[in-house]
N, C-alpha and C positions, 0 to 999 in steps of 0.2 A: 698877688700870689703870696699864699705864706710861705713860710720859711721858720724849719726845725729849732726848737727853744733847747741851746747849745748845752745851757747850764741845769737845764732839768730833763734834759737826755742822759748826762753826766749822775747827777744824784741819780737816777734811775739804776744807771749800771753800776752804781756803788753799791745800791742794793742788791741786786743780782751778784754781784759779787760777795756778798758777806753771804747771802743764801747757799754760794757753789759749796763751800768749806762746811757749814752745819748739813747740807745736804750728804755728803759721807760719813759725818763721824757719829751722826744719831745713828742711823742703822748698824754702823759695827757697836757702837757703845751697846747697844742694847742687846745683839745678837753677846757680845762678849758675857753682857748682865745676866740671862738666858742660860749660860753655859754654866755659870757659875751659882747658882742659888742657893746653895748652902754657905754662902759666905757673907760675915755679917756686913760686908757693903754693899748687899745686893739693891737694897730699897737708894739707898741714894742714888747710884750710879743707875737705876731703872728710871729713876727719875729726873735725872741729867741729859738722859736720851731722850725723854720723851720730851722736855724742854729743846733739848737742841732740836731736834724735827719739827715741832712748832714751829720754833724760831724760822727755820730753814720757809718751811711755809710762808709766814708769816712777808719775808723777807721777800721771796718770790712774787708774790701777789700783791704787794707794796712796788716791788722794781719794775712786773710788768704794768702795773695800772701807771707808772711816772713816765714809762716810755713810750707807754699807748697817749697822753696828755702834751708830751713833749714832740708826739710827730703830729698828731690830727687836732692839736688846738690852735 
């Protein structure tokens, strides 16, 4: 019988965890970007969010595929 891979269950939820925090702050950052367009930091901070919401992605789909590996491998 197998038995759950402790330490790459672990790295999994680290990533889901760095995912939870970019997962909020893209969409206000960008909704705030939105509000604001006439001001000259609009292009960077539009593009801060769209970075962090990647990231936020990126990080989710990274954490679920290590936890999907670490229970069915």
């Amino acid at each position: 019988m197998k038995h759950t891979n402790k330490s790459l269950l672990l790295k999994g939820l680290k990533f889901l965890a760095g995912a939870l925090p970019l997962s909020f702050v893209g969409p206000v950052v960008l909704f705030s970007s939105f509000k604001n367009t006439d001001n000259p930091w609009f292009l960077p901070v539009l593009i801060f969010a769209l970075i962090a919401m990647a990231a936020a992605i990126y990080l989710m789909f990274k954490g679920i595929n290590t936890v999907m590996k670490a229970l069915f491998d």
